[in-house]
C-alpha positions in Angstrom: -65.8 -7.9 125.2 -66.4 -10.3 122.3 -68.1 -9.1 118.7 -71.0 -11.1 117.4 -69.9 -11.9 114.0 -73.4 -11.9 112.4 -74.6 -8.7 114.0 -71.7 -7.2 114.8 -72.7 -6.4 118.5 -70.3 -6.2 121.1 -71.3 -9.0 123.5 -69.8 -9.5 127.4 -68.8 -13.6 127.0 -70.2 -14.0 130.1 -73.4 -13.0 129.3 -74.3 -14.2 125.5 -76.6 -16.0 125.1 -74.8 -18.8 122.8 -71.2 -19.7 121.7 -69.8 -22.0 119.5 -66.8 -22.7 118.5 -65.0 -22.7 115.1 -61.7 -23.7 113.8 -60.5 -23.1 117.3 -62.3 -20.0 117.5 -65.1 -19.2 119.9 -67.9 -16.9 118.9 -70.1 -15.2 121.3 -73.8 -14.3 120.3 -76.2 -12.1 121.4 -79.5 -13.5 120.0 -80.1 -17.4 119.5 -81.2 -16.4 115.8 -77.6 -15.1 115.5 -75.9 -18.3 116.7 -78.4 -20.4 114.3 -77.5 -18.1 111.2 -73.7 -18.5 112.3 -74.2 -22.5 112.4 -76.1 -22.6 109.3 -73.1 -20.9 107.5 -69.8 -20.5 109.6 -67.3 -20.0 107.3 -69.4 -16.8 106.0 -69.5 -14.9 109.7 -65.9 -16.0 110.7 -64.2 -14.9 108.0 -65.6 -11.2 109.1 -66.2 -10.2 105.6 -69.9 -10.7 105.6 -72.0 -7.3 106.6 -74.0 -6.9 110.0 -77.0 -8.4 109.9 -79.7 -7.0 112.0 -82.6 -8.9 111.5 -81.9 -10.7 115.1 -82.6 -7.4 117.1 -84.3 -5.1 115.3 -81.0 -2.5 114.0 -79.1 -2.2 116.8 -75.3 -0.9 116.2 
């Protein structure tokens, strides 16, 4: 199980809908407007320190 590091979901790699990879890292994302928000500023989400954001799915935890 992987964590999206913009929403914080946990994500099965196999079944997320992006990835990318960063500084050798791959990141797993449930929503395609999590893996744009991660692209647009990757060094904010990977560094974990940024809060969940929810606006790709509505809340969820």
């Amino acid at each position: 199980m992987a964590t999206d590091p913009v929403c914080k979901m946990n994500v099965e790699p196999e079944k997320a809908v992006a990835k990318e990879n960063f500084a050798g890292q791959e990141y797993y994302f449930c929503s395609d407007t999590c893996h744009k928000s991660f692209v647009a500023e990757p060094k904010k989400y990977a560094s974990g320190a940024a809060p969940a954001d929810h606006s790709c799915c509505g809340g969820h935890k």
